[in-house]
Structure formats: structure tokens, C-alpha cells
N, C-alpha and C positions, 0 to 999 in steps of 0.2 A: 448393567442397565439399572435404574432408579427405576422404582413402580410409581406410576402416575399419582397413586394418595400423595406420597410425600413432597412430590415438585409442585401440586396447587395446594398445598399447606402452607410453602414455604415462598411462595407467590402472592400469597391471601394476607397472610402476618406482616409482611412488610408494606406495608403501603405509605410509603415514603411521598410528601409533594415533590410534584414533578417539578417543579420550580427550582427547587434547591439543586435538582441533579446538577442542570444545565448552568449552573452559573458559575465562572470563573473569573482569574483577577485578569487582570492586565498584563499582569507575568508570566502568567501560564498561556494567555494568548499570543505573546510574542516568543514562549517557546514554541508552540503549538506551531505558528507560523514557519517560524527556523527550522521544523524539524521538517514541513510540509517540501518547502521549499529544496532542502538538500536530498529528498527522496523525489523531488522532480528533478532536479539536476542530475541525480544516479541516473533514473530512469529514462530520461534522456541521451544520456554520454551511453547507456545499453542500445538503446535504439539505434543510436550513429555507428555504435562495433557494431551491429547486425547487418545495418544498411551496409555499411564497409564490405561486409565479408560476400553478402547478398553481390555487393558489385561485382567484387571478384574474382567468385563463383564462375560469372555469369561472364568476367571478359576470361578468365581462362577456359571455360568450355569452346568460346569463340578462337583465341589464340591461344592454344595450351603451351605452356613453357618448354619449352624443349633441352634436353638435359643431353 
């Protein structure tokens, strides 16, 4: 653990405008975009195996395979 003197030392010293944090090019936003977009499509294509399996779960409880 850090003791609290040194993390509002290290808070206080930097006081950066906030302006500058936030700005980026045009390049970085249309990575930004791309990267946004393929972690919605993961997390999507996750959702759809879950639903999948969710279904059938739920149609073999109803008709269990028979072996």
C-alpha cells in the first residue's frame, strides 16, 4: 500500500490542463473507433454462443437426447 502523503504530493505536482488530456487526432479516433467496434462484435458473437447454449440447455432438459 502507498501512504496517503505521497499519492496527494503526487496529485498536487502535476497539474496538467485538462484540455490537453482530452485531445486527439483524427487517427487515433478512427483507431479508437475500430478497436470499439471489434469488441462490440466479440461481445456480441459471446452473447449469441451463450443464447445458443442457453437454448439448448433448456430444449434438452425438455427432450433429453437419448443415447
Amino acid at each position: 500500500f502507498m501512504n496517503p502523503e505521497s499519492v496527494s504530493s503526487t496529485t498536487t505536482s502535476s497539474t496538467i490542463p485538462k484540455t490537453l488530456e482530452f485531445r486527439i487526432t483524427s487517427e487515433q479516433c478512427d483507431i479508437l473507433q475500430y478497436q470499439l467496434t471489434a469488441v462490440n462484435f466479440a461481445l456480441n458473437q459471446l452473447a449469441f454462443i451463450v443464447f445458443l447454449f442457453v437454448v439448448y440447455s433448456i430444449i434438452n432438459s425438455i427432450y433429453p437426447i437419448e443415447t
